[in-house]
N, C-alpha and C positions, 0 to 999 in steps of 0.2 A: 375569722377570728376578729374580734373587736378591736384590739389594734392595729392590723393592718386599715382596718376600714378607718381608724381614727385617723392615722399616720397619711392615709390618702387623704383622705380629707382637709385636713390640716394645711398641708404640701398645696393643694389646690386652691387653698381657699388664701394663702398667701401668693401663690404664683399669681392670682389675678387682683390682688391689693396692691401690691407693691408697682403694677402699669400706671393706675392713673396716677399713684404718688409723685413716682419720677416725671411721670408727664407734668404736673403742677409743678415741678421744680425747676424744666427745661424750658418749658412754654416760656414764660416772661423772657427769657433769655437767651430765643432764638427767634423772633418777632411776632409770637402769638397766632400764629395763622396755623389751619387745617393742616397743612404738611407736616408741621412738628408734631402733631399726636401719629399722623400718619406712619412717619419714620421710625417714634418708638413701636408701632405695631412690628413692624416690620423686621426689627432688631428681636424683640419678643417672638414671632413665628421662626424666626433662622433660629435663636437661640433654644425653642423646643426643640426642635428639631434635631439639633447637636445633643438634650438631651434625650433626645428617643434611639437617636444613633450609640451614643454612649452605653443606654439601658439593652439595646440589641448584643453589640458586643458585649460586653460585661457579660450577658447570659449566654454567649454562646461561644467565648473563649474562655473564660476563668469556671472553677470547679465554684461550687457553694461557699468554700471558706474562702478561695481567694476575691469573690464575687465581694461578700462583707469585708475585706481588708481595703479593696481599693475605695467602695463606698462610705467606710468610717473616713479615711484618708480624707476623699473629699469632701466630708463634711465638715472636718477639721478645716481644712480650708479658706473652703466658705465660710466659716465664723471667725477664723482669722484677719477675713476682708470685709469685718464691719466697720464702721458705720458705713451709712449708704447716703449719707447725705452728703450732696455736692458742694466745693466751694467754689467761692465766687471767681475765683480763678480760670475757670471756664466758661465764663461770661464769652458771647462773640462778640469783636469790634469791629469785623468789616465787613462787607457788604457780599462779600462771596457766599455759594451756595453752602447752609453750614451742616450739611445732611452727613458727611462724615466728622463734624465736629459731636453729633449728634450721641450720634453712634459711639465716637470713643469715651464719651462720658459714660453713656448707657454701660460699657463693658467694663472700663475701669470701677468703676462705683457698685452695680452691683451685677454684671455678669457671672461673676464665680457662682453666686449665691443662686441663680435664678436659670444656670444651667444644673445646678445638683435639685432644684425642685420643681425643673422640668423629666427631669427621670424618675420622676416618682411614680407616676401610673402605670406605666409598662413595667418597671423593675419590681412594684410591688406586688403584681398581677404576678407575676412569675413566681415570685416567693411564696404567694398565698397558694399555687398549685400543687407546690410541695410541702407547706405545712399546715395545710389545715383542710377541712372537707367541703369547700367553698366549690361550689359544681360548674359557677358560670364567671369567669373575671370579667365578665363585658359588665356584670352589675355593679362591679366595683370601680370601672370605666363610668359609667351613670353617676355611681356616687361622686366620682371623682369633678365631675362638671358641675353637677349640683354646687359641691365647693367652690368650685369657679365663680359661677353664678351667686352665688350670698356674698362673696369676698366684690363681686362687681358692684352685687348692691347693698349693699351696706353702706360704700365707703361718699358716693352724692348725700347718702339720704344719713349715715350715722357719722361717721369718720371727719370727713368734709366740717361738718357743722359745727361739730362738738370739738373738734383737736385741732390743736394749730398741726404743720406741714410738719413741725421739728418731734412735738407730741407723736405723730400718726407714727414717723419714724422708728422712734422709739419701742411704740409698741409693738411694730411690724418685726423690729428685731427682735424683740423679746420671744417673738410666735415662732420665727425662726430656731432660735435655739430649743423650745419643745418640740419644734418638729425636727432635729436632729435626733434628739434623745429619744424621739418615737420610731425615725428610721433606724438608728444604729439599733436598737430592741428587735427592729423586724427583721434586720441583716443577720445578727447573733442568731435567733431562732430558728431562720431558714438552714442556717447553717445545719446546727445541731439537729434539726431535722430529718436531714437528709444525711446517712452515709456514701462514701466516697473512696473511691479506691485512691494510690497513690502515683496512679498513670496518668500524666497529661492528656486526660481524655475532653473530647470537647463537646461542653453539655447545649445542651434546647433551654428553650423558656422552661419547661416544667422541669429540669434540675435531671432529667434522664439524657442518655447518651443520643449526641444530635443525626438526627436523621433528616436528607433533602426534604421537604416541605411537597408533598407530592397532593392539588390541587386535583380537582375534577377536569376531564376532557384533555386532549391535546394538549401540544405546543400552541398552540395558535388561541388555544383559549386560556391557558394561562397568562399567555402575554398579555391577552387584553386583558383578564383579569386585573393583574397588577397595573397596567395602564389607569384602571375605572378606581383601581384606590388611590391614584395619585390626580384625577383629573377631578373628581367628584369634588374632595375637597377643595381642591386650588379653585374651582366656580365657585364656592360659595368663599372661598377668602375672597377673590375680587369683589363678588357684592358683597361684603361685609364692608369692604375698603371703602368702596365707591359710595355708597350711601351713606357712612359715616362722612364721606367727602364733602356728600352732598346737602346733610344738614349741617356742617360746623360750618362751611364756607357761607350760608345764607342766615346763621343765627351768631354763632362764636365757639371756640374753639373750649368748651367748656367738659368737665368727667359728665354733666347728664348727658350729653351728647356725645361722649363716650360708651355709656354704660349700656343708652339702649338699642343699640344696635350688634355690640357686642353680647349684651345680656339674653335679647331675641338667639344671635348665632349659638352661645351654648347652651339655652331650652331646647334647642331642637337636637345637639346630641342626646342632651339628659334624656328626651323623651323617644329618641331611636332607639338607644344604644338600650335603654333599659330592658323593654322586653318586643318580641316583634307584633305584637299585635296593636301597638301603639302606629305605628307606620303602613295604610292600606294604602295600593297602589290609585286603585279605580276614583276613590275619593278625591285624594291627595295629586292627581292627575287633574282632575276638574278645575278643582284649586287653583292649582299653577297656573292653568291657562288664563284663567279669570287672574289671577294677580299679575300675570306677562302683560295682560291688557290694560289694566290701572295702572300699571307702571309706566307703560308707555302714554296712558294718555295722559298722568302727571309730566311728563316731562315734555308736553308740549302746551300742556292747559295751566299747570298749578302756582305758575309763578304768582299770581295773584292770591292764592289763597291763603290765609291763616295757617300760622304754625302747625298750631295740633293738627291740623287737616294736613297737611303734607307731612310731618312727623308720623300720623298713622297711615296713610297709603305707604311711604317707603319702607316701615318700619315691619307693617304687617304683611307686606310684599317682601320683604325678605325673610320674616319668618317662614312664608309657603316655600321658597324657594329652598332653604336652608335644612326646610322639612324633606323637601325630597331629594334635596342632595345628599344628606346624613341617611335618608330613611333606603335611599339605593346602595351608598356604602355599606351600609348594615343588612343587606340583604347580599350584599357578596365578602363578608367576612368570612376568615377562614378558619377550621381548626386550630384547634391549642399550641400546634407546635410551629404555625408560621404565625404569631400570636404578635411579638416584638418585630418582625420586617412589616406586616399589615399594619402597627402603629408608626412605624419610621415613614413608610410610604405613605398616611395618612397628613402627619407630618411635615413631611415634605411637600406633598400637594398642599398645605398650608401656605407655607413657607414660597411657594412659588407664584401663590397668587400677590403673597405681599411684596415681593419683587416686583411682578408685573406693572402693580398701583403705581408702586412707589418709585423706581428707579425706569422702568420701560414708560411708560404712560408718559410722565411729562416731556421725555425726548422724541415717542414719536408723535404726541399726539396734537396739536392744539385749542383743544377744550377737554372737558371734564368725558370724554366717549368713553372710558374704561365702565363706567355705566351699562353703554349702549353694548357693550361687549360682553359683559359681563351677562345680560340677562339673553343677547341672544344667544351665548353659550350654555346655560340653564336649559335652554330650549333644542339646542343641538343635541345636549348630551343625551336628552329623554329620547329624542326622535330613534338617536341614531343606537342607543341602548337595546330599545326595545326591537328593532329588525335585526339587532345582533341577536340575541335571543331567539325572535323567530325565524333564523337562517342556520340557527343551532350552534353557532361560535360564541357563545357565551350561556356555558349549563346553568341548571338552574343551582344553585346552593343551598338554600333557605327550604327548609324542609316543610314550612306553611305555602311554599309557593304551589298552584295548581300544575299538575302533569305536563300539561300540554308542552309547556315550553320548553323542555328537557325530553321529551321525547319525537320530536321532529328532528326528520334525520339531514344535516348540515347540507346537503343538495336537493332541497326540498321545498318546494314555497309551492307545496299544497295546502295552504293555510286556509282554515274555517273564515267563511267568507265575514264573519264579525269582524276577526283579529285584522285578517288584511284591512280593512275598514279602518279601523281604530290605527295600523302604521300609515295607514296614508292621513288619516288627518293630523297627525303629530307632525308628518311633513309639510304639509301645508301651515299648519301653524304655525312652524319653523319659520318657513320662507315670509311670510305673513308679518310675524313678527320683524325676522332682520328688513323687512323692505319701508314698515312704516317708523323702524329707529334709525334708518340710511335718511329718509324723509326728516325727520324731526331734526339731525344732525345738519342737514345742507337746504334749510329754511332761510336762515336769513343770509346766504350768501351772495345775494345780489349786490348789497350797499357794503362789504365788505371790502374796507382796503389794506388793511394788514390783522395780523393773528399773530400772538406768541404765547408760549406757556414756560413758565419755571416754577422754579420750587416756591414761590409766593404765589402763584395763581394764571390764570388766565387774561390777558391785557386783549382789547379790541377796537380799533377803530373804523368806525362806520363814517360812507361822506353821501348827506343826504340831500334833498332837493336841487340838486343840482341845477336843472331848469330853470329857479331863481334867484335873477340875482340880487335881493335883499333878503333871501333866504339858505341858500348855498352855506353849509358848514360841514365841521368836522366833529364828530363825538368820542369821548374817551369812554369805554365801558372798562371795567376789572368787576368778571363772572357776570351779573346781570344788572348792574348798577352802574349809574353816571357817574364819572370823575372827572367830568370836565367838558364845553361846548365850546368851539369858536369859530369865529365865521371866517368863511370865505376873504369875503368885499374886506380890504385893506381900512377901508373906511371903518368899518365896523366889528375890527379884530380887538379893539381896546374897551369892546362892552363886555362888562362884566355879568355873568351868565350864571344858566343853572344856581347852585345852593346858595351863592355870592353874590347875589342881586342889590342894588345901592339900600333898599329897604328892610334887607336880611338881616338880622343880630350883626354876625360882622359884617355888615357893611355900615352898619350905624356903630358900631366899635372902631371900624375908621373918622367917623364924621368926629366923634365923640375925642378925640386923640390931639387936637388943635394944629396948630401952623407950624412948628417947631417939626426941624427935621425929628425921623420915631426909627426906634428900630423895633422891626417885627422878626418876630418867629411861629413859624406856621408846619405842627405834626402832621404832613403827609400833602405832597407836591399834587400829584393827578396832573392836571394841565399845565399846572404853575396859575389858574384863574388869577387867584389872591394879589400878582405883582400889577394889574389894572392900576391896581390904588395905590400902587408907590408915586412918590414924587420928587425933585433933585433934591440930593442930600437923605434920601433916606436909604437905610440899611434893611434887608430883606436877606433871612436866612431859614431856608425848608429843609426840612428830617425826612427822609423816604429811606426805606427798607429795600426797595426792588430798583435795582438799576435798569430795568428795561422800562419802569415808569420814567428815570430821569433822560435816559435815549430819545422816547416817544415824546415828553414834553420839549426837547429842544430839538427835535428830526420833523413832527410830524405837526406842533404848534410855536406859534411864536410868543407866549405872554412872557418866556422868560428873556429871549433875546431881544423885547422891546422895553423890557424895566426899565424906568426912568432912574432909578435910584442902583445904587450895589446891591448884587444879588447873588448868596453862595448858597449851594446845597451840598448835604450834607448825608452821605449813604450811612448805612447802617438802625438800628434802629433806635428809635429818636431818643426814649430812655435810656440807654446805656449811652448813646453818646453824649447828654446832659449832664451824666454823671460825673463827665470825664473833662468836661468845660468850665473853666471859671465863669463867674457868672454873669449873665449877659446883658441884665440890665434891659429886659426886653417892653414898652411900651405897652405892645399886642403882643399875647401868645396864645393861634389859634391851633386848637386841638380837630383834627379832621383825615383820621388815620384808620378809617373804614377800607376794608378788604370785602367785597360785594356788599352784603347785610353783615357780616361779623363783623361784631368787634373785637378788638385786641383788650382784654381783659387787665392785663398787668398797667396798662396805659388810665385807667381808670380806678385806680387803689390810692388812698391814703398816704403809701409812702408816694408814688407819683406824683401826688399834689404837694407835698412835702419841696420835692425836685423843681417844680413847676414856679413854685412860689419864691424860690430862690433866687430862678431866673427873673422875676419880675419886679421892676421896679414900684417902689409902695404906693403909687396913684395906678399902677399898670392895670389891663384888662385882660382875664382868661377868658375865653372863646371858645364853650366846648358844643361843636357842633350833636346833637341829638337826635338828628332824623332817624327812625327805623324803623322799618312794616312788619317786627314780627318781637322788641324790645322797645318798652317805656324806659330812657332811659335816666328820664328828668329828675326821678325821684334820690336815683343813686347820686349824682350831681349835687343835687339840694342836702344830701347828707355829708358831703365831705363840707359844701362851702358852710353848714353850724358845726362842723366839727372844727376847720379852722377859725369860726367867725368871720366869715366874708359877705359880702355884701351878693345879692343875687339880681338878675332880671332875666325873665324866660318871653324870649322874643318868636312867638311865632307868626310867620309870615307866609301869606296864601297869596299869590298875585294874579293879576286881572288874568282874564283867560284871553287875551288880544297876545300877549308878552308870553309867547309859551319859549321863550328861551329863558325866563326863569321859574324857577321850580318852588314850588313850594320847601320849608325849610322850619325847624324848631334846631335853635342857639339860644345857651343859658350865658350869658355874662355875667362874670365872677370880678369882684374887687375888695381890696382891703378900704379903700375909700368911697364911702356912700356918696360923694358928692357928682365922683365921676360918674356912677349910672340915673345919678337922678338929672341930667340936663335933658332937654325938654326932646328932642331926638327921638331917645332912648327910653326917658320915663313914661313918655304917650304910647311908645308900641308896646312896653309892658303894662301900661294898668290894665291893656283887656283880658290878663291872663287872670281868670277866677275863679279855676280849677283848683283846690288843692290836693295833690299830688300825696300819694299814698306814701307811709313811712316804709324803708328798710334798713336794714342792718348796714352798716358801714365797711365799704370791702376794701376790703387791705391784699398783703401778698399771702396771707394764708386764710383770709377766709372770702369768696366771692360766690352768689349764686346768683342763677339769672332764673328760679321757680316764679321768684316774688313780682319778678320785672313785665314777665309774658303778656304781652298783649292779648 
């Protein structure tokens, strides 16, 4: 019936709008980094999950009418606990991990809401069995992702551009209360439907009296059965997790790079779920293998390459993957009446991979492996699937599947000499695989002297050349970027290194600053470089988000324990602690708050420059460093400084290739005073810039895109 199919849809096409919304509202205000879209996933899979659990029971303790009284009920609810926009009140000020501050936002604001239209696809699949002549709810499953899918993209390419956060809000509630009034219509209906004796009898999904859920084969094959609905899934949440990890950490934390990796993950339902001939094994086996191997060899080759080119190896390595994760689930789905425990455990294998990501990974791991894990699991599950099949502990279900496999008797490995063929090389490409992502993970562990991971990222320090001494140093990485060099030799620990080289923008933002004690302010510590150029009497105060940078800069280097001048740092993240500070009257305020290649989006808006300029005294100089291999970012820069009328210079700096301790570099300096960037310094390293740099849109806290930026 048409509306149920409306009603699902609807339900769906809000349940995936409403992600990236809240995510743009928490982002700025839990340090902008990859963790924080991660955490809402995560929060979003448990919270399906609760409602698939919710739509199981409902349909298999309450009769039909009482089924529509508790589901009116909590729709009522859920519209009682609008609005969903947060306030500022929930801002984090300290430096602790904020992944349950995260979460209680997520739940107070709009969990009610987003657990009642997570039970919409199971609950209304059930409902449509009993009133209306719909022959297959799996198609109504298909539709239901489709919804998913248009609500994911829409909202980068429509939503995003066109409405501010407060607008998208708005409408978001508005869709919510149609899709009440669409579910309470399909609750009423089902009801009157179906008659009902007055005995507290306890019904099935389809509204008839519950009977065990009695599965093909054994004990032994139901178990794994139900195993393969909960493990298929949970693989493809960890690569969904992991690769979303792994483009926001090297570009920014942004809904495109939300949308496409999530948008890939529900294609490949829509197109399993729909009908079975969309999902052949023999092909779709090929596939995999080939995309197991381009994934691997990205993750030892692609650091160098262009966005789009690692955006499509990962992205379309996870569609094959996703393919045959969803396309094996779908080929051991089960009858009508375990209809709602085969969505909770589908569910739940969701739900568990986002666990794994999010809460297990950074405590055991120390790097980004949940990757490496993730795909050599893809690969175990096929191996070890298909010898279950052919050792006959897992029948066949799927009534397109060929004989054979179902009728080999479970103590039998008199297998057609093809098939045995075909299990052995799935094992070997098992082993093949896990042996060259063990290789690609413990490559550079030679020059490695310490390793951490938290919920900001990955920190590493390498100590290299050892052998000489005017070359002996120590390197800061966070993910695969430099945050910092310094030597060895005592002599040669007060050279200012990498991006901060004496002829770098800031470093000519120092020269440019005079004799007069200065106080600086610099977004985002790394080594602490920056305090070189301090001198007595002057004031030095750094913003850092991750306390294990400010550990590593005073355990592992010394620029801050050698400051000539006062030197405070400052945890938490840099914006909301400016908020929170009178104002500082800063000389220099260098911007340099990069997390591998991403950037912190909210750090780079309109009202930030707003905050930025407060702190600045009216000769002072902004320093916003611009380096990035896969974002221009010069042009977003050039648009705030005419929007507030500032003065510009884009200082880019390539140095000799003798001086490989410093790094090439692009800093735009920003001032209210033309006078201060035109001395002779400063004015000669900018007149060679004679690019003119492309317009965009001016990004604020509600509107930012990084389409226009891409290199």
């Amino acid at each position: 019936m048409l509306v149920y199919g409306f009603t699902i849809f609807v339900g769906a096409f809000l349940l995936f709008q409403v992600q990236p919304l809240m995510g743009k509202y928490v982002l700025p205000w839990f340090g902008g980094g990859p963790a924080v879209w991660t955490t809402c996933l995560l929060f979003f899979q448990v919270l399906l999950l609760g409602g698939y659990a919710y739509a199981h029971l409902l349909t298999r303790c309450f009769k039909p009418r009482g089924q529509a009284i508790v589901q009116i009920g909590m729709l009522l609810l859920a519209l009682a606990s609008l609005p969903i926009v947060p306030s500022y009140v929930w801002k984090t000020r300290g430096p602790a991990n904020p992944l349950l501050a995260i979460l209680l936002l997520l739940a107070c604001k709009v969990g009610l809401a987003y657990f009642v239209l997570a039970s919409t696809g199971p609950l209304i699949q059930a409902w449509s069995k009993s009133s209306s002549r719909l022959t297959s709810p799996y198609r109504l499953y298909a539709l239901s992702n489709l919804g998913s899918l248009l609500g994911l993209l829409t909202y980068p390419l429509i939503f995003e551009v066109h409405f501010s956060r407060h607008a998208q809000a708005l409408l978001w509630e508005g869709g919510l209360v149609l899709y009440s009034a669409g579910c309470g219509f399909c609750a009423v209906r089902a009801c009157r439907a179906q008659s009902v004796s007055s005995a507290p009898e306890r019904l099935s999904a389809d509204g008839e009296p519950a009977r065990s859920p009695q599965l093909p084969g054994g004990a032994t094959s139901r178990l794994l059965r139900r195993l393969q609905w909960l493990l298929w899934p949970a693989c493809a949440s960890v690569l969904l997790l992991a690769i979303t990890n792994k483009l926001c950490l090297d570009v920014a934390a942004v809904p495109l790079l939300w949308v496409l990796p999530l948008g890939v993950y529900l294609l490949s339902f829509i197109i399993c779920f729909d009908s079975p001939r969309w999902y052949v094994r023999m092909p779709f086996t090929v596939a995999l293998g080939l995309s197991l191997a381009c994934l691997c060899w990205a993750l030892f080759k692609a650091s160098g390459w262009p966005f789009w080119a690692q955006a499509g190896v990962y992205v379309l390595g996870l569609f094959v993957c996703c393919m045959v994760c969803h396309g094996e689930l779908y080929r051991l789905r089960p009858e009508h009446e375990a209809l709602t425990e085969f969505y909770l455990l589908v569910a739940a294998g969701g739900a568990l991979g986002g666990l794994l990501v999010t809460l297990v990974a950074p405590v055991v791991f120390t790097n980004y492996y949940e990757l490496h894990w993730g795909l050599a699991a893809c690969a175990l599950l096929v191996a070890s699937g298909r010898t279950l099949e052919a050792m006959g502990l897992l029948p066949r279900l799927d009534p397109t599947d060929p004989p054979d496999a179902a009728s080999l008797d479970s103590k039998s490995w008199a297998l057609p000499d093809w098939r045995r063929l075909g299990v052995t090389a799935l094992w070997v490409g098992f082993f093949g695989l896990a042996t060259a992502l063990w290789l690609q993970a413990r490559r550079p562990g030679r020059a490695i002297v310490h390793k951490s991971r938290n919920f900001y990222g990955v920190l590493t320090v390498f100590e290299h050349r050892k052998d000489e001494p005017n070359g002996h140093h120590f390197l800061l990485q966070h993910g695969r970027i430099t945050h910092g060099l310094q030597f060895a030799d005592p002599q040669l620990q007060s050279w200012p290194t990498t991006y901060y080289g004496p002829e770098s923008g800031v470093g000519l933002a120092f020269k440019a600053l005079g004799t007069e004690p200065r106080r600086i302010g610099v977004v985002g510590l790394g080594t602490g470089t920056l305090a070189v150029y301090s001198r007595p009497g002057d004031y030095l105060h750094f913003y850092e988000i991750n306390p294990e940078v400010r550990t590593l800069a005073t355990s592992r280097f010394t620029y801050l324990t050698k400051c000539r001048g006062a030197c405070e740092v400052t945890l938490g993240d840099a914006r909301l602690s400016l908020e929170t500070e009178q104002a500082q009257d800063f000389d220099l305020l260098a911007l340099d708050a990069f997390s591998s290649d991403s950037i912190p989006i909210h750090l780079l808006t309109r009202e930030a420059f707003e905050l930025y300029l407060r702190h600045l005294k009216p000769g002072g100089i902004l320093a916003v460093h611009t380096s990035n291999h896969f974002l221009d970012l010069e042009p977003v820069v050039i648009s705030l400084a005419r929007h507030f009328h500032l003065e510009f210079a884009v200082v880019n700096h390539d140095p000799n290739k003798d001086q490989w301790w410093i790094y090439a570099s692009s800093w735009i300096l920003l001032s209210r005073d033309a006078h201060v960037l035109n001395q002779p310094a400063i004015g000669s390293a900018a007149k060679s810039q004679s690019t003119k740099p492309r317009e965009v849109r001016l990004w604020t806290d509600d509107f930012s895109s990084v389409f226009p930026i891409l290199k």
